[in-house]
MARDOTOR-287253 format. One record per residue (C-alpha): x, y, z; residue in three letters. Coordinates in steps of 0.001 Angstrom, whole numbers, padded with zeros to 6 digits, always signed. Example, Ala and Ser with C-alpha at 12.3 -4.5 7.8 and 13.67 -1.06 7.14 Angstrom:
# MARDOTOR-287253
+012300-004500+007800ALA;+013670-001060+007140SER;
END
This chain:
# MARDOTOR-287253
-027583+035323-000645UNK;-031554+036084-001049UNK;-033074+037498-004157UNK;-036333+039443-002843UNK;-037260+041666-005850UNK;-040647+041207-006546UNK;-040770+037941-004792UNK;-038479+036405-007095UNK;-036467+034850-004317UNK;-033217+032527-004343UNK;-032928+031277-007101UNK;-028795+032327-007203UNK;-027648+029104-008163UNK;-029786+028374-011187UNK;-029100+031835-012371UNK;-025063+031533-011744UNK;-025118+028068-013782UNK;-026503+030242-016668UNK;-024549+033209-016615UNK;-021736+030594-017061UNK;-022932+028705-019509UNK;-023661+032114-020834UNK;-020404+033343-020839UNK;-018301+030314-022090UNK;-016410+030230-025129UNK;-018607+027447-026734UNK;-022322+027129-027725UNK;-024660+025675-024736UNK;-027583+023585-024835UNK;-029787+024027-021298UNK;-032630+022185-020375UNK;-035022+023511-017842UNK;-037249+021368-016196UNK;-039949+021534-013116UNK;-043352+021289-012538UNK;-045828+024094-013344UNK;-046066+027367-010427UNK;-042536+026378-009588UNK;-040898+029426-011292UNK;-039469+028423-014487UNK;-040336+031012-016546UNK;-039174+034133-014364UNK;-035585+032675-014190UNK;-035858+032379-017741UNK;-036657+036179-018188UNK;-034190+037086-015159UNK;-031569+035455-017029UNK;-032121+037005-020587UNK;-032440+040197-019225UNK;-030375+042934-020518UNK;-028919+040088-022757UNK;-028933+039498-026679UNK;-032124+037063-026686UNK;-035266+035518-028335UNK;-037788+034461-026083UNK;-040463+032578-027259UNK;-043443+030891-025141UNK;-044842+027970-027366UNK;-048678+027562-026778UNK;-051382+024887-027869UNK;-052185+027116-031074UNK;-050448+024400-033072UNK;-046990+024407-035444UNK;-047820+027020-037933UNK;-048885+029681-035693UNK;-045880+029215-033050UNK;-043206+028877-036226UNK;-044657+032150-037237UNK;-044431+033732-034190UNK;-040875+031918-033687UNK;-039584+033175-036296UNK;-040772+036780-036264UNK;-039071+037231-032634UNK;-035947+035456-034214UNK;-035637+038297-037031UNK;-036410+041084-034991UNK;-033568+040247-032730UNK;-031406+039782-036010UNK;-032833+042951-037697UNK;-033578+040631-040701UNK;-036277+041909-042454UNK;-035979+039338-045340UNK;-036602+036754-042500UNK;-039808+037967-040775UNK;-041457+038326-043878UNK;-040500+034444-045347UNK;-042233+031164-044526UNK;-039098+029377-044068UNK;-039412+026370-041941UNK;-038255+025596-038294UNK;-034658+024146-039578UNK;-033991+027020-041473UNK;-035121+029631-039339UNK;-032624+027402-036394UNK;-030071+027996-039309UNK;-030378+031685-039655UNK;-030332+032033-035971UNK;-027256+030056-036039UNK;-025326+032670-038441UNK;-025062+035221-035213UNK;-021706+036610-034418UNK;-022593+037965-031305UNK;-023749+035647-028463UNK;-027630+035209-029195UNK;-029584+033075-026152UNK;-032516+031599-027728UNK;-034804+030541-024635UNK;-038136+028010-025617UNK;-040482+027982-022893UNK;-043205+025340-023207UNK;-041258+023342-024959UNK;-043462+020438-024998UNK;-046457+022252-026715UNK;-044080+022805-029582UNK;-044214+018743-030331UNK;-047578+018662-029307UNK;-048076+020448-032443UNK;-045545+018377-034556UNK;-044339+015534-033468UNK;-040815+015790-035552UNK;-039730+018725-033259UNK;-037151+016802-031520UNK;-036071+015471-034705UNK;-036011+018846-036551UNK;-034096+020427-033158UNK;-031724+017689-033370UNK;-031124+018380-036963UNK;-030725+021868-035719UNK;-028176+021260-033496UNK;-026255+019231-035297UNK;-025733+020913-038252UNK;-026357+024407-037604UNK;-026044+025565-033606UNK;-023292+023354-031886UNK;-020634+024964-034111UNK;-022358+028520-033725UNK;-022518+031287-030752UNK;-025792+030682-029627UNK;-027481+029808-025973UNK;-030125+027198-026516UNK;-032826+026506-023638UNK;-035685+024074-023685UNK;-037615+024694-020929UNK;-040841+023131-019938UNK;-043324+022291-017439UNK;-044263+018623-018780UNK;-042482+016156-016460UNK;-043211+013084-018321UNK;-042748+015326-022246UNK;-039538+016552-021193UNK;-038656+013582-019666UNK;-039524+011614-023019UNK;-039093+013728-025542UNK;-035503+015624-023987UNK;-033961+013995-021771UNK;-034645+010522-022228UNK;-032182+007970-023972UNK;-034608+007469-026493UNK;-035307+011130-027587UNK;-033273+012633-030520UNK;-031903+015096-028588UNK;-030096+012690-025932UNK;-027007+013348-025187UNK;-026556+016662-027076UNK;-027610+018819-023662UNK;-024620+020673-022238UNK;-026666+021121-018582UNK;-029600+020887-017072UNK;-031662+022979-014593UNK;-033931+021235-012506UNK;-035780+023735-010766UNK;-037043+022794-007231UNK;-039478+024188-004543UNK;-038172+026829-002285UNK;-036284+025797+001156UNK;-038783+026552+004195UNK;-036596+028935+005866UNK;-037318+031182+002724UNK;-041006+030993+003400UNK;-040720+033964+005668UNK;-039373+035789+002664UNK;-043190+036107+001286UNK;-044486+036730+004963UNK;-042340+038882+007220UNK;-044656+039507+009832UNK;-045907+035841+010715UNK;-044584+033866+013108UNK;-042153+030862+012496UNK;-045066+028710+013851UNK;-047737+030459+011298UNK;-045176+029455+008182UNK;-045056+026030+009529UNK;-048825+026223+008990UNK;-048478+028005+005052UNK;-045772+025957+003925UNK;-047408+022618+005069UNK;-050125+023732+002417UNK;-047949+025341-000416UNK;-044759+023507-000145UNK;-042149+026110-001357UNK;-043886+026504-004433UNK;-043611+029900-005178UNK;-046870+031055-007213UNK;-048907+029129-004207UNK;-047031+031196-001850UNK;-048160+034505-003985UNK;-051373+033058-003920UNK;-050963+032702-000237UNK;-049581+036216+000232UNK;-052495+037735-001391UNK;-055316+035590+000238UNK;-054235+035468+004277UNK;-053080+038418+006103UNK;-053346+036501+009230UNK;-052837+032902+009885UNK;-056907+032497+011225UNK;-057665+033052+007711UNK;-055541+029435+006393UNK;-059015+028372+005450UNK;-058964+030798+002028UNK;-056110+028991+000611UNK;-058489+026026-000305UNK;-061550+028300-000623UNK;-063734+028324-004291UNK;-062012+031605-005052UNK;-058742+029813-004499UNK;-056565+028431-007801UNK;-054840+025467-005001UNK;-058634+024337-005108UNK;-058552+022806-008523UNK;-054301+023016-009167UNK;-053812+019671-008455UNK;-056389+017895-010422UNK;-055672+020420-013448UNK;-051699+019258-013108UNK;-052758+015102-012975UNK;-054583+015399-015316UNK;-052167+017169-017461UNK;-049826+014377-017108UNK;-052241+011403-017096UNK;-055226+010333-019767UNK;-057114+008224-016798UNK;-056082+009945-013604UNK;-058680+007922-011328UNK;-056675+005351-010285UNK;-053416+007626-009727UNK;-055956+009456-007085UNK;-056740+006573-005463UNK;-053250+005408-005035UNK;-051970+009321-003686UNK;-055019+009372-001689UNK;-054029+006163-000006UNK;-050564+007758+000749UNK;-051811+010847+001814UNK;-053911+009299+004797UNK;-050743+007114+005618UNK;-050821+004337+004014UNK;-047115+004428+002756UNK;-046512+000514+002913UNK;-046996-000907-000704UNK;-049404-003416+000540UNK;-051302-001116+002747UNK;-051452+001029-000782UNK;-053152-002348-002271UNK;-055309-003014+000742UNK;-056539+000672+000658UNK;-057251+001433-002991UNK;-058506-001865-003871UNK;-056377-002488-006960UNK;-053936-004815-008206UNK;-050424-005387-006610UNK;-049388-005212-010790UNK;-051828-002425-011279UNK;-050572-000289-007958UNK;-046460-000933-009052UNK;-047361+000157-012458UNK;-048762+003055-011080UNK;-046543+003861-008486UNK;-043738+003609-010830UNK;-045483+006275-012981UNK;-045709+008512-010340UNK;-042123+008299-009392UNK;-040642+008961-013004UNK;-042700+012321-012562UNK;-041291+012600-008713UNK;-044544+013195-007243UNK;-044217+010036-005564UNK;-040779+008909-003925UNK;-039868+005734-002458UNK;-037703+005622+000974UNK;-035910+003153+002846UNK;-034713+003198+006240UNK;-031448+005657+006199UNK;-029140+003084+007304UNK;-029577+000347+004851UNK;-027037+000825+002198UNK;-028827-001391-000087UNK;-032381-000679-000527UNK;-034709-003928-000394UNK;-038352-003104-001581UNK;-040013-004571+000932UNK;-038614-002410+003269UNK;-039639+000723+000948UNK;-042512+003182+002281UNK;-044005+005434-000836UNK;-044645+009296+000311UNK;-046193+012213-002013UNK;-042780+014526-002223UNK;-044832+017579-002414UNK;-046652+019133+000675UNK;-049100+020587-001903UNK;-050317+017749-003361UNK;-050493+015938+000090UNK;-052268+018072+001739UNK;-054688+018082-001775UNK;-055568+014575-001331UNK;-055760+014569+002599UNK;-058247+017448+002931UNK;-059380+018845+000111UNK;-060425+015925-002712UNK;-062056+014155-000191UNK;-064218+017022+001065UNK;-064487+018808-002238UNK;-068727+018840-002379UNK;-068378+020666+001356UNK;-066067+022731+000123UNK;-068155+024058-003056UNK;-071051+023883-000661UNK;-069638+026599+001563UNK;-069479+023661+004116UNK;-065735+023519+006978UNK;-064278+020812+006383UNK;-065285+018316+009598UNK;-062073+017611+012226UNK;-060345+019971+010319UNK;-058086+021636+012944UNK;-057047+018068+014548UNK;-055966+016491+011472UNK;-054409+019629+010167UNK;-052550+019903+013629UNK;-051276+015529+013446UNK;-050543+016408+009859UNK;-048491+019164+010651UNK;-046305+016417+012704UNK;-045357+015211+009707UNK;-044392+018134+007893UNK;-041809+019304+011097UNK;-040295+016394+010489UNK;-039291+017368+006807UNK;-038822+020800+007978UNK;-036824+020013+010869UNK;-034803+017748+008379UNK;-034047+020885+006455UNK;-033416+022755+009507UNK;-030279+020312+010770UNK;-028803+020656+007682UNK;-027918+024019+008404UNK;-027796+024061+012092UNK;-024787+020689+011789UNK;-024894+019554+014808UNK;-022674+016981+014194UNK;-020810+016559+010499UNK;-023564+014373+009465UNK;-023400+012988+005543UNK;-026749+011786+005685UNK;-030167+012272+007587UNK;-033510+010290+007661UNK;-036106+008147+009007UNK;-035555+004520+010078UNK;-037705+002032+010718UNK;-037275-002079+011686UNK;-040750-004605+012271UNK;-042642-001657+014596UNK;-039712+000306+015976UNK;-039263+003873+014369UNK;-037315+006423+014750UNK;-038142+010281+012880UNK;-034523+011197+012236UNK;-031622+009729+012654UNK;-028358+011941+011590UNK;-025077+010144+010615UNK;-021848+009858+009642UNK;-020347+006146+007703UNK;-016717+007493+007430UNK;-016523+008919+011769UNK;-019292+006478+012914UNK;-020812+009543+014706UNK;-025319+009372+014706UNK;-027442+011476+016198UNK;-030886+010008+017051UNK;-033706+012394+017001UNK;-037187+012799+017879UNK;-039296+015041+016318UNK;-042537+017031+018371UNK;-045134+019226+016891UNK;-046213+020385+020746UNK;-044579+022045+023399UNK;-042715+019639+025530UNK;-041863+020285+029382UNK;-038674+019251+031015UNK;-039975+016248+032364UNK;-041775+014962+028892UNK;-038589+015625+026869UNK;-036347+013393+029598UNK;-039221+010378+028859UNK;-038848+010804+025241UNK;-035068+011053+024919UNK;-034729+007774+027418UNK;-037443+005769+024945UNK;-035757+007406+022347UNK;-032097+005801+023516UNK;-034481+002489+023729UNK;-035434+002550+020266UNK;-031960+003342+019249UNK;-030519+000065+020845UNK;-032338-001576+017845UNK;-030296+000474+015253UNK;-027434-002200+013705UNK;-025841+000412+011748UNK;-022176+000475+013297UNK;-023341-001288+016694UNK;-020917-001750+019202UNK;-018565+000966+017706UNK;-020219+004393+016711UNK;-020586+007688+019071UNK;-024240+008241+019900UNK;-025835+011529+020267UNK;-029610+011923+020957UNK;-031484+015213+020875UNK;-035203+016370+020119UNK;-036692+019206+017928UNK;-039944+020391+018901UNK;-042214+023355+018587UNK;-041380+024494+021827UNK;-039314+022968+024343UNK;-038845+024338+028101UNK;-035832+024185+029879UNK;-033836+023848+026652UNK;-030621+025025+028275UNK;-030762+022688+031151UNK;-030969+019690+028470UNK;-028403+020809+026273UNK;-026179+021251+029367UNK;-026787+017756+029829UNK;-025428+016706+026463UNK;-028543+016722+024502UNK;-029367+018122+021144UNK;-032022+020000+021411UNK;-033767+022989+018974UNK;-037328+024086+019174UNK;-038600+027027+016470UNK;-037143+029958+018416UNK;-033782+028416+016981UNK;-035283+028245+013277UNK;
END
């Protein structure tokens, strides 16, 4: 099911695990996590709508001003008069809340600026909880946009709160095949070309909806009047007191360098100082390691590092490195070739996606594989039937003839594949942007999709 009402769209499942949490016979505890733009904050008021609730959006103002505000919303909902005019404290403002017969959803967003402004909020919450709210009817929801606060301060074993969450939401980008949701008319080609900018972040697809009516005009998403200009240094840097050496590391990724030693080579750092980093970066899941999909125990020297966000990819491949032509109303030089070899890339994670609807075969899991310098973009397959499918993924239009050579140097590469040697069903197929003579391949046995399926 799609929700399309003022571009808030699909987000069904986050909002079903609330409405049950919502209506259980017990009082919940739900965090919400996810980076900023990725639409935390209108599930939040999606949810509570038409419900019994206190929202509250903590800022930087610091703790008196947001307890104050806190606890004004708290006695309006309560129509306790004697409350909003008091300067009780956070626990016993918690405590009155707690005193609610009817089912009361208290929803913090911005958590994290809360202990920015006092660092015994967890404390004081867990206090809270304890003593006051896990025996009462209330809905509790800490949501923020901090990775690394929420991740500390939340949901980490070391936090006060730990272990006293009754579920989490983490809230993830939009599919692709929702993309077209914000653009209707374009082609399935032309959201290729959106989404390999914005990911399936939905405020940068808003901001993508209002800048481009057609896709000649891709160049105002990274324009000076554009907020994905500046986003992803304003998000780092949000996360990290000396960013420079994080951008050197995700630039290094972003122009391919997804060996850890090719990182080191590139950036000029450390080996300690680069896994220190990298490490960083992957407890905030902007960077993710990945092994080849067969190995069922991952060895790190076979691990390749890739940015997990399409956003902050294409950031550091175009934009930071061209940001003084950019600001000096200069194009960015090679622009439409890279874009297009980039765009390679992104299919593949798109054409990922895509398989896992289309099921070609009952595949349990689906990646890339690589061994020394044979690799392979997708491979498809099954441990428990020994069924794989082999593909090969082409951002260009392939004739008859060129998709025959690439599915017999595909069934080449494959040969080097251990996983279940000797013993497994093969399959081999292609997904391209456009493939001609489709039917005559797939009458041949091969898998084969091009966009026309998407």
């Amino acid at each position: 099911m799609l929700i399309v009402f003022n571009k808030f769209v699909n987000r069904e499942n986050e909002l079903q695990h609330l409405n049950s949490a919502y209506l259980s016979d017990r009082s919940e505890f739900i965090v919400i996590f996810g980076r900023r733009r990725i639409g935390k904050t209108e599930l939040l008021r999606r949810f509570i709508k038409e419900k019994r609730a206190v929202y509250f959006l903590a800022d930087e103002r610091g703790d008196s001003a947001n307890l104050s505000e806190f606890r004004t919303l708290v006695a309006d909902r309560l129509g306790n008069e004697i409350l909003g005019q008091s300067t009780i404290d956070w626990l016993d403002t918690l405590k009155e809340a707690a005193n609610t017969e009817e089912r009361l959803v208290i929803a913090i967003d911005e958590y994290p600026f809360l202990i920015n402004g006092n660092k015994a909020i967890p404390s004081i919450f867990q206090k809270a909880w304890d003593l006051y709210l896990k025996d009462s009817n209330v809905m509790l929801i800490l949501c923020g946009s901090s990775i690394s606060m929420m991740e500390r301060h939340v949901l980490g074993s070391k936090s006060p709160l730990y272990g006293r969450r009754t579920g989490q939401i983490k809230v993830e980008p939009l599919k692709f095949k929702l993309t077209g949701a914000f653009f209707p008319e374009f082609k399935v080609e032309e959201l290729v070309k959106i989404y390999a900018i914005t990911d399936g972040v939905p405020y940068y697809l808003k901001e993508a909806e209002h800048r481009i009516k057609k896709i000649n005009q891709l160049e105002m998403l990274y324009s000076i009047e554009s907020l994905l200009l500046e986003e992803a240094e304003v998000l780092l840097k949000s996360e990290f007191r000396e960013p420079a050496k994080y951008f050197s590391i995700l630039t290094a990724i972003a122009f391919g360098n997804t060996k850890f030693g090719d990182i080191v080579n590139y950036t000029g750092l450390s080996s300690s100082i680069v896994s220190q980093y990298v490490s960083n970066l992957s407890v905030l899941n902007i960077v993710e390691a990945r092994y080849p999909v067969t190995e069922k125990t991952h060895r790190s020297r076979n691990a390749r590092y890739y940015i997990t966000d399409n956003y902050f990819t294409f950031w550091f491949r175009f934009i930071y490195p061209n940001k003084s032509l950019i600001y000096g109303d200069f194009k960015i030089p090679q622009f439409n070739p890279d874009f297009n070899r980039y765009l390679g890339v992104v299919f593949e994670k798109i054409a990922a996606e895509f398989l896992w609807q289309a099921r070609p075969i009952e595949f349990t899991k689906i990646g890339r594989w690589w061994h020394k310098k044979e690799e392979i973009d997708l491979i498809a397959l099954n441990d428990a039937t020994k069924e794989v499918l082999f593909i090969e993924c082409k951002w260009r239009t392939l004739s008859t003839a060129e998709s025959l050579r690439n599915l017999e140097k595909l069934k080449k590469k494959a040969d080097f594949v251990k996983w279940n040697k000797g013993e497994r069903v093969e399959y081999y197929g292609l997904v391209a942007r456009k493939v001609e003579g489709k039917e005559s391949l797939r009458e041949k046995g091969f898998v084969v999709f091009d966009l026309d399926d998407f």
